[in-house]
Backbone bond lengths (Angstrom), bond angles and torsions (degrees), N, CA, C in turn:
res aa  C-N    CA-C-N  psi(-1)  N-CA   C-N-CA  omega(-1)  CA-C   N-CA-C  phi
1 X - - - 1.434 - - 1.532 108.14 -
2 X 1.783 114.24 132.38 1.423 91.20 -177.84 1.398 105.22 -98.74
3 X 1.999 109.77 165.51 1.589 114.66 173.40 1.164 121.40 -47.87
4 X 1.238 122.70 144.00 1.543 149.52 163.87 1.336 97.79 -68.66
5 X 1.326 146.04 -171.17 1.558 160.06 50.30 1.016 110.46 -68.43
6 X 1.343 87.29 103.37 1.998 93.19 171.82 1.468 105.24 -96.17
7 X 1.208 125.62 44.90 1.494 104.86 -154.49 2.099 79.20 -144.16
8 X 1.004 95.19 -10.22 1.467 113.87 -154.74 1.985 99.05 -92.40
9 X 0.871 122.92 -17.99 2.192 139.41 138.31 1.584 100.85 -41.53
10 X 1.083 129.28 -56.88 1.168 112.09 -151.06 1.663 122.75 -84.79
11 X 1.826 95.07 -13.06 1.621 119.26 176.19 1.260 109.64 -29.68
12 X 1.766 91.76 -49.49 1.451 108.36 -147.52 1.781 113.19 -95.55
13 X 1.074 122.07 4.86 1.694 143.53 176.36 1.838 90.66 -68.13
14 X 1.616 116.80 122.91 1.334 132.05 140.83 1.524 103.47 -43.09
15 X 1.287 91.21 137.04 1.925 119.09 159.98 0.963 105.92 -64.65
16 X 1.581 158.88 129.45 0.621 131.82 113.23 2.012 150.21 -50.71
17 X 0.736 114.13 133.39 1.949 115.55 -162.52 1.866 103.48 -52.18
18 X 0.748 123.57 125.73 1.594 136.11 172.32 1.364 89.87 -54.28
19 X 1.193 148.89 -82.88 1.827 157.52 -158.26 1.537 113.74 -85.79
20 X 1.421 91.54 104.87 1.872 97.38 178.72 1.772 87.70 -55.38
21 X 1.832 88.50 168.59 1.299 111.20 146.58 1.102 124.20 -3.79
22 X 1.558 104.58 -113.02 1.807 122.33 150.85 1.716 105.55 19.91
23 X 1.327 109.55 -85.13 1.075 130.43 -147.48 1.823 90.88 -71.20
24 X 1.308 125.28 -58.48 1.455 130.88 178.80 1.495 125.62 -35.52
25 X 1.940 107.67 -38.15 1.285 107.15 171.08 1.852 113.47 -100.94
26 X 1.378 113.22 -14.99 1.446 98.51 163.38 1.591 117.61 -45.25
27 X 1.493 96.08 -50.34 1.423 105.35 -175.85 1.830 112.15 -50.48
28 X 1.133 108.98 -44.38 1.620 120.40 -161.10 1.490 95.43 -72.87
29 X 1.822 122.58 -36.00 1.397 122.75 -172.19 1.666 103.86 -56.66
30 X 1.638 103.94 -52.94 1.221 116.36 -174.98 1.183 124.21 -69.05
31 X 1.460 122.54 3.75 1.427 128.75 172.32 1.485 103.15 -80.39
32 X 1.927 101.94 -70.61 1.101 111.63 172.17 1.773 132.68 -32.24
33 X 1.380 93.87 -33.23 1.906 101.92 178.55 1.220 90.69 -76.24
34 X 1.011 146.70 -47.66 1.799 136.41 -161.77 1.764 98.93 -73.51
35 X 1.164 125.07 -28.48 1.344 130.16 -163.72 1.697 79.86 -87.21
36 X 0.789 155.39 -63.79 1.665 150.57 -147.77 1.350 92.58 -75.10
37 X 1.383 134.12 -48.00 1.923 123.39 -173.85 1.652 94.54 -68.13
38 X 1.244 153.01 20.61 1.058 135.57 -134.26 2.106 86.05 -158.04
39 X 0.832 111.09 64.17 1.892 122.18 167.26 1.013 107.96 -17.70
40 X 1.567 130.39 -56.48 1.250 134.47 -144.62 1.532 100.55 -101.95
41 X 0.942 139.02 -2.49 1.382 146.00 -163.88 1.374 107.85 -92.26
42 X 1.395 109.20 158.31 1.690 130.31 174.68 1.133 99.77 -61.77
43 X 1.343 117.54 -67.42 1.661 131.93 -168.31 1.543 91.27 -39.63
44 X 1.575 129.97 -80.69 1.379 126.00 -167.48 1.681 106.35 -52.62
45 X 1.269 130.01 -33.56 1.265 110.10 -173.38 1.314 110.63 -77.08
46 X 1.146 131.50 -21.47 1.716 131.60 -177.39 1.033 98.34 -91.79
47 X 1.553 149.65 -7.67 1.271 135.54 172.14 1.699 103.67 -99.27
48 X 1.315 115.03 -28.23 1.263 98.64 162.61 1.422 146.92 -79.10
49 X 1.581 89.27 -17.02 1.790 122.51 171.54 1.788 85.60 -57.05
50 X 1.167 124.22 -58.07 1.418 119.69 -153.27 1.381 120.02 -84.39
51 X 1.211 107.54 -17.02 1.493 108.08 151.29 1.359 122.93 -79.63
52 X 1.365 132.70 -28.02 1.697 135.79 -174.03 1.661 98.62 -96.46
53 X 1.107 129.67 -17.88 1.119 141.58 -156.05 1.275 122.18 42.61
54 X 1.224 129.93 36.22 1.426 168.91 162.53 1.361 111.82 -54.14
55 X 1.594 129.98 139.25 1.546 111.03 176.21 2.120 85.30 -145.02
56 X 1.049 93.64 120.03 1.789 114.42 180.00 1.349 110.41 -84.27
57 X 1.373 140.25 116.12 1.589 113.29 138.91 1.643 109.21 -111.70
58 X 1.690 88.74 137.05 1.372 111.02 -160.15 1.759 108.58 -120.37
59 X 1.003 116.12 -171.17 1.846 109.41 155.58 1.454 110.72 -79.16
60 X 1.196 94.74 170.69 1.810 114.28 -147.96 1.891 83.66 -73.09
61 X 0.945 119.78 136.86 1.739 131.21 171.09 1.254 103.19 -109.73
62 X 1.751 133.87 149.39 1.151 114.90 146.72 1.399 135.02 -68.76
63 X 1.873 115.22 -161.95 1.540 86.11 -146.07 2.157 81.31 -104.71
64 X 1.326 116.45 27.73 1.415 108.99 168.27 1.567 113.61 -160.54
């Protein structure tokens, strides 16, 4: 009789994500708020670009 892998079904099952939704953009809000106290940052310059409607190129900033 030849071997099975029966074990060999389950490879193929999607992960599901540990963090609904919900939880994915709290996180992203709270990135973004730390990126806005933060002057020197991308985050603050593209949010301020988008209020002045202004577009800067500057030296490279990080991205918070």
């Amino acid at each position: 009789m030849a071997y099975r892998n029966y074990k060999r079904k389950n490879a193929y099952r999607a992960k599901s994500s540990q963090y609904t939704e919900t939880e994915k953009l709290a996180f992203k809000l709270g990135c973004i708020q730390r990126g806005l106290k933060n002057p020197n940052s991308k985050v603050f310059e593209s949010f301020s670009n988008g209020i002045n409607g202004v577009t800067s190129k500057s030296n490279e900033k990080p991205m918070f």
